[in-house]
C-alpha positions as CSV (number, residue, x, y, z in Angstrom):
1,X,21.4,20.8,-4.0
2,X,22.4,20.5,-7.6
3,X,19.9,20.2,-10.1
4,X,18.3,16.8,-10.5
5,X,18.4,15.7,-14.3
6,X,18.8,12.1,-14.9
7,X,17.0,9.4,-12.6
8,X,17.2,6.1,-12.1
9,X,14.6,3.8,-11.8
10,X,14.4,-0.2,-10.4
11,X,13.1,-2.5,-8.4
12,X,14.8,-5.2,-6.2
13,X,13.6,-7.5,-4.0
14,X,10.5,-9.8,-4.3
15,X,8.5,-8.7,-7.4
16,X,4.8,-7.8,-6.9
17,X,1.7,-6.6,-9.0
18,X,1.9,-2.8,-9.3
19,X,5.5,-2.3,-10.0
20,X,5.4,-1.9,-13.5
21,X,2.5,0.7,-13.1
22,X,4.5,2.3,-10.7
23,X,7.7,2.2,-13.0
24,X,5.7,3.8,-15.6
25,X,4.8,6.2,-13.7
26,X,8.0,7.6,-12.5
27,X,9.4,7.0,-16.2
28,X,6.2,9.5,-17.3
29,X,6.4,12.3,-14.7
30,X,10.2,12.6,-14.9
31,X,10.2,13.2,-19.0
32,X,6.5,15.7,-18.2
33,X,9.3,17.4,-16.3
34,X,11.8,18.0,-18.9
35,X,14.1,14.8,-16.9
36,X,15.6,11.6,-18.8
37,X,15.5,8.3,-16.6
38,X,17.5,5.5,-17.2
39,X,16.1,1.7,-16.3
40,X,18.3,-0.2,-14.2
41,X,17.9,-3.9,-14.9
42,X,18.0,-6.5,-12.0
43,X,17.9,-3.7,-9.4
44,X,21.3,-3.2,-7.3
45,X,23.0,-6.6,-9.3
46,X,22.2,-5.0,-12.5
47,X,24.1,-1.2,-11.0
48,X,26.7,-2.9,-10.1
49,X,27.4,-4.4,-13.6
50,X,25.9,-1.3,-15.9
51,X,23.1,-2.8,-17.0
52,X,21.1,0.1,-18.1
53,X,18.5,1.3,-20.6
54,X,17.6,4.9,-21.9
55,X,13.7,4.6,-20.9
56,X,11.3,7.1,-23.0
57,X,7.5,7.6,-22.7
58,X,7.3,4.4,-25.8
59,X,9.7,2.4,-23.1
60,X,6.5,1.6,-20.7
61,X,4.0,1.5,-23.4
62,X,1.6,-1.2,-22.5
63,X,3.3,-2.5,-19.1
64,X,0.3,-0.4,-16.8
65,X,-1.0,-4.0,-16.9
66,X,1.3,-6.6,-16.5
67,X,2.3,-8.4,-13.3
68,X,5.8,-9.0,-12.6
69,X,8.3,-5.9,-13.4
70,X,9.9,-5.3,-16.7
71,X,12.9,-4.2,-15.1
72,X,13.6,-7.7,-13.6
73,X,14.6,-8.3,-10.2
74,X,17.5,-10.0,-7.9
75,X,19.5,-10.4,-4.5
76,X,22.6,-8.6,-4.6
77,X,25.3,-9.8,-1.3
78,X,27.6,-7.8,-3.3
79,X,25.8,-4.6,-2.8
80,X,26.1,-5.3,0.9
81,X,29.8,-4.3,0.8
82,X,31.2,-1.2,0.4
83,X,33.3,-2.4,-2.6
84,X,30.3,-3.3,-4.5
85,X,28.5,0.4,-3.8
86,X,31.5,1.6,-5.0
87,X,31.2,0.2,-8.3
88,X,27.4,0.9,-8.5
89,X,28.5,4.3,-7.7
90,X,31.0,4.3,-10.2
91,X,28.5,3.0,-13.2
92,X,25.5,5.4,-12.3
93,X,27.8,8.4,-12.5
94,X,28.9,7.2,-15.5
95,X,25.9,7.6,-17.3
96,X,24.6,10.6,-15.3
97,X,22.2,9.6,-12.9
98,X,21.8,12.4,-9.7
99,X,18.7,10.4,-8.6
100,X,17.1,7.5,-7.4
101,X,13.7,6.2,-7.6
102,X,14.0,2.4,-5.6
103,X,10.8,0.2,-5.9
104,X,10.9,-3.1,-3.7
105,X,10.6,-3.8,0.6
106,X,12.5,-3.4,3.3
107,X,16.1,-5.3,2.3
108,X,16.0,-2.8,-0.9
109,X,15.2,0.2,1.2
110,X,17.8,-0.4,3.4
111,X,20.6,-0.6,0.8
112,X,19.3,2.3,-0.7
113,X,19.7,4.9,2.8
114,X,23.0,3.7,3.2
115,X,24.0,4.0,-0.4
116,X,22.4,7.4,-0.6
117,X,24.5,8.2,2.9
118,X,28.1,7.3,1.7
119,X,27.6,9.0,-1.8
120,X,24.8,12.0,-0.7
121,X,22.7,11.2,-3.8
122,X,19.1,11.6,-3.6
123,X,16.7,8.6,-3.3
124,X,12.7,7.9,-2.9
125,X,11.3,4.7,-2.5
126,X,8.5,3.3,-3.3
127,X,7.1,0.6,-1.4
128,X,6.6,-2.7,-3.6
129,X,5.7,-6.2,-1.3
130,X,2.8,-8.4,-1.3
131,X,2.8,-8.9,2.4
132,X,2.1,-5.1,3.8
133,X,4.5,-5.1,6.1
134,X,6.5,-1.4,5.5
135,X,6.0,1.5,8.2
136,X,4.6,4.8,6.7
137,X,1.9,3.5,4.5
138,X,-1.1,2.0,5.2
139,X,-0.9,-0.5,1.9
140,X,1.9,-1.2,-0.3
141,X,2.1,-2.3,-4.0
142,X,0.7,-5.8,-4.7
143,X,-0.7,-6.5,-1.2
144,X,-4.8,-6.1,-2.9
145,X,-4.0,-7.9,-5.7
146,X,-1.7,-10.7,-3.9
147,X,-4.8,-10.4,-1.5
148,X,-7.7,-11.0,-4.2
149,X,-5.8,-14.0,-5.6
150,X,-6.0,-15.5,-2.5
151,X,-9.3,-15.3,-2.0
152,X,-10.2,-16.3,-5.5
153,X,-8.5,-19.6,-4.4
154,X,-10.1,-19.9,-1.1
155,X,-13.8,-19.7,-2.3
156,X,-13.1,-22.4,-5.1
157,X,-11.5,-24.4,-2.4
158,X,-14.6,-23.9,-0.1
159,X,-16.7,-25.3,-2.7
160,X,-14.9,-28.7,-3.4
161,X,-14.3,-28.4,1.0
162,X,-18.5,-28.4,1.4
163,X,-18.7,-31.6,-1.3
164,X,-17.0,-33.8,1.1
165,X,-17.0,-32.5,4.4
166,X,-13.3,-31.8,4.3
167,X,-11.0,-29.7,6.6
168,X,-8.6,-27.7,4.5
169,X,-5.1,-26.0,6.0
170,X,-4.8,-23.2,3.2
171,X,-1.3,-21.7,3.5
172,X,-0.6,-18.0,1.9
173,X,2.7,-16.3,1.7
174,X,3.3,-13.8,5.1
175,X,7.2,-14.7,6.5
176,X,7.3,-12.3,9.1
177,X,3.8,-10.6,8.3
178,X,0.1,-11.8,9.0
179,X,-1.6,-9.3,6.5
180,X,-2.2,-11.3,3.8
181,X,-3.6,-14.1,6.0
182,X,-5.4,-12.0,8.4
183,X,-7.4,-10.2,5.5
184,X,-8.4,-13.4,2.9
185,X,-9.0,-15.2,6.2
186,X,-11.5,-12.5,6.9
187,X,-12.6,-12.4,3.1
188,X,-13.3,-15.4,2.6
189,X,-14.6,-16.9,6.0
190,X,-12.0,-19.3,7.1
191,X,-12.9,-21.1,10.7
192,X,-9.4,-20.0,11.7
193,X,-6.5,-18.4,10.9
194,X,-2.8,-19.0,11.9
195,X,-0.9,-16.0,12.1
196,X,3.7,-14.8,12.8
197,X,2.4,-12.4,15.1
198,X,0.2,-14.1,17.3
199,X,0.5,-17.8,19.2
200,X,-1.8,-19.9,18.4
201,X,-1.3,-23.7,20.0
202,X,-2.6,-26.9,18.1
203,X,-4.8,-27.5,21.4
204,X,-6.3,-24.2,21.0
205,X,-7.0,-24.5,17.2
206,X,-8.3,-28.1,18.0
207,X,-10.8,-26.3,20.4
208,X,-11.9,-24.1,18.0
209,X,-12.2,-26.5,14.9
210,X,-14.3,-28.7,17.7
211,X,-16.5,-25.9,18.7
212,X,-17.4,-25.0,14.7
213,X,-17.9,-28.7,14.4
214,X,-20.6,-29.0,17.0
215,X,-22.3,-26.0,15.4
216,X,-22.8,-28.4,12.6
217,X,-20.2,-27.2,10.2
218,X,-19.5,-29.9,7.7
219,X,-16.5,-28.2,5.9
220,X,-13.7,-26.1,7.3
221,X,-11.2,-23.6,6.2
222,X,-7.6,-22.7,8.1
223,X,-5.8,-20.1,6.9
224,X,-2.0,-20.4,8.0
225,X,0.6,-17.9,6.8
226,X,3.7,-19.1,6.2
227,X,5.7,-18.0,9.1
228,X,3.6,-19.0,11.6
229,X,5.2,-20.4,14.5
230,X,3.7,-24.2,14.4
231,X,5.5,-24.8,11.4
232,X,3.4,-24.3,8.4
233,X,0.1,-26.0,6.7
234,X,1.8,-29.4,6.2
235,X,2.8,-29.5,10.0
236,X,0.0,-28.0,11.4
237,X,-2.3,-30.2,9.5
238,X,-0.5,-33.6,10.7
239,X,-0.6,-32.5,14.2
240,X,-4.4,-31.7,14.2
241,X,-5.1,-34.9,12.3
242,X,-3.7,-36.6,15.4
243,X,-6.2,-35.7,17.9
244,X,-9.2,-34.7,15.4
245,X,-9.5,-36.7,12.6
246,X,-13.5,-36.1,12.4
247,X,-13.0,-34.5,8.6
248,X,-11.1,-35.6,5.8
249,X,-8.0,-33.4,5.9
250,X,-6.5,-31.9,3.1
251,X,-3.9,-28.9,2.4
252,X,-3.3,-26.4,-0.2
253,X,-0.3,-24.2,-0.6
254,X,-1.0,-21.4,-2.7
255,X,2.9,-20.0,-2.9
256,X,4.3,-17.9,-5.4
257,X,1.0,-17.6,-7.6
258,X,0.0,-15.1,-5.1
259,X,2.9,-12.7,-6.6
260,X,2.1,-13.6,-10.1
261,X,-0.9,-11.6,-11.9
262,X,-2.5,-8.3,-13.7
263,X,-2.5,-5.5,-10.6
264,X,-6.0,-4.4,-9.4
265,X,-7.7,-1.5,-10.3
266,X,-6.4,-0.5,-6.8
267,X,-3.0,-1.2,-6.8
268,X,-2.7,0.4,-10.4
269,X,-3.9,3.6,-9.2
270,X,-1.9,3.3,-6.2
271,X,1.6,2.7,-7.9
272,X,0.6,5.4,-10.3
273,X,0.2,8.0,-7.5
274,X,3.2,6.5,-5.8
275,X,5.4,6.7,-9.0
276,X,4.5,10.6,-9.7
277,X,4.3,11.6,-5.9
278,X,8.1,9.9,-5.7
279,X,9.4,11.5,-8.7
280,X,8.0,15.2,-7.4
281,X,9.5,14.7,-4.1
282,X,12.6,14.7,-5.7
283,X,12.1,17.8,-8.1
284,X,11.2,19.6,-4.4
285,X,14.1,18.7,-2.5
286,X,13.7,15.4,-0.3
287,X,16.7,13.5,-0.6
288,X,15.8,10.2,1.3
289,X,12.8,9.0,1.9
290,X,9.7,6.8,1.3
291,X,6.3,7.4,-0.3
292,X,3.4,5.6,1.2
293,X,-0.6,6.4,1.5
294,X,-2.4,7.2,4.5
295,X,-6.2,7.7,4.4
296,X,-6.3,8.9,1.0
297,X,-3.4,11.1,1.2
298,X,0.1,10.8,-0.5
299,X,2.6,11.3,2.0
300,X,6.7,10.6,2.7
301,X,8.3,9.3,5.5
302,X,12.1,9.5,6.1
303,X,13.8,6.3,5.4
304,X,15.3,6.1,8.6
305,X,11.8,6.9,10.0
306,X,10.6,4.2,8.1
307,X,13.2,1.6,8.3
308,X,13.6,2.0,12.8
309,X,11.0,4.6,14.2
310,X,8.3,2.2,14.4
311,X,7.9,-1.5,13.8
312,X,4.5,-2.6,12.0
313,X,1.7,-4.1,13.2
314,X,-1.8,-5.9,12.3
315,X,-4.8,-4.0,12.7
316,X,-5.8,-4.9,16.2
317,X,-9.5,-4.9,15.2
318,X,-9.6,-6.9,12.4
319,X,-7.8,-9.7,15.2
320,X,-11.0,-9.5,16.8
321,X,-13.5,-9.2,13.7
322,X,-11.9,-12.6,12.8
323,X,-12.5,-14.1,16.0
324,X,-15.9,-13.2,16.2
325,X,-16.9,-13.9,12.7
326,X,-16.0,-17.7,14.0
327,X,-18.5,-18.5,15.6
């Protein structure tokens, strides 16, 4: 393999709290290793239209911080055809990238193992989402912060819910993935919680919400994710209003403050690890992979490892621990 001297660094996709952290560090271990980097802005939209940045230590003074990504962030169908790689291909070579360092989920990781197939040019990724849904790592960037926003807003939403004996449907971001729900349900002691990956009927939540109610509960808290089958908070809540109207019912949906934010302790350590493991990896030879954290270890799985050996799932336990911290 040639010598890796120039590498390229962006995130795409979703933003989430860490990815500056991380972007610093993979700015700050490639120049410790005698490499430049150049910033790619908007992530595969901004490769296929050149818009770079020379990035030196000074570059990511001050970002270790900040929510959000100072690289920016965007869809790109373009990059889904083979002209479009062309021209990305065309622009890093250009200005002398050999490398790539890809922060962002799932859609960017895929992009970058094909890209890295049809032009053999190395690429780590890091793993950047809120919803802690990526194979090979046990967290990924943003998910503890995205998770400890949440639960900030459940426990003030508790408070006003025990004032007037109200029954609040509390949706949190989680498309495809239960994570953040399952967790800040858990946190924060909802009477439910409404997850993608498992069924839960209105008769059976009604059941539930009558149960608590008979154990002299006189607020309630639901957690829904997003992408749970029944519809989301708005629906869900109409429905159970139907048949159990016994509280006043009211629904909150957090949304996209759950992305916003200054990164945890956690998560900045975390992307810092990630961003210096990734750039290493590199320097040693992998070619296309991901970086995650298992236990307390750094480790890398192959990206096609990651993207089809095995799907995700919740932490069967913590199902349970929910269930019986219901009652």
């Amino acid at each position: 393999m040639n010598k890796i001297r120039r590498i390229g660094v962006y995130t795409s996709g979703g933003d989430a709290p860490g990815m500056n952290a991380a972007i610093r560090a993979v700015v700050r271990t490639a120049l410790f290793n005698d490499l430049k980097v150049t910033g790619i802005f908007r992530g595969y939209e901004g490769m296929i239209e050149g818009d770079f940045t020379e990035m030196v230590s000074r570059s990511v003074s001050s970002i270790l911080q900040k929510g959000g990504t100072v690289l920016k962030s965007a869809r790109c169908p373009e990059f889904r055809t083979p002209e479009g790689r062309k021209k990305a291909y065309e622009n890093i070579k250009r200005v002398g990238i050999d490398a790539l360092v890809a922060i962002g989920g799932d859609g960017t990781f895929t992009g970058a193992e094909v890209f890295s197939q049809e032009y053999d040019i190395p690429v780590m990724c890091i793993p950047g989402t809120i919803d802690n849904d990526l194979y090979g790592t046990d967290y990924t960037l943003g998910f503890d912060t995205a998770n400890n926003t949440v639960i900030d807003a459940i426990d003030k939403i508790k408070d006003t819910a025990a004032s007037h004996n109200r029954l609040f449907f509390v949706e949190v971001m989680g498309r495809d993935s239960g994570c953040i729900a399952l967790n800040a349900g858990v946190a924060g002691g909802a009477e439910a919680i409404m997850l993608p990956e498992k069924d839960t009927a209105i008769d059976e939540l009604i059941e539930m919400l009558e149960v608590a109610k008979d154990r002299n509960k006189t607020s309630m808290i639901v957690i829904i994710a997003e992408g749970d089958k029944n519809g989301g908070a708005y629906n869900v809540a109409k429905r159970v209003e139907e048949k159990f109207d016994f509280y006043d019912t009211k629904v909150s949906i957090l949304g996209h403050l759950q992305r916003g934010g200054s990164p945890s302790s956690f998560d900045r350590v975390l992307a810092t690890r990630m961003g210096y493991f990734a750039v290493n990896e590199l320097i040693n030879g992998n070619r296309s992979a991901t970086v995650g954290i298992r236990g307390s270890k750094m480790v890398s799985t192959t990206l096609e490892e990651a993207l089809r050996g095995k799907e995700f799932k919740l932490d069967e336990e913590l199902i349970t621990i929910a269930e019986v911290m219901n009652i």
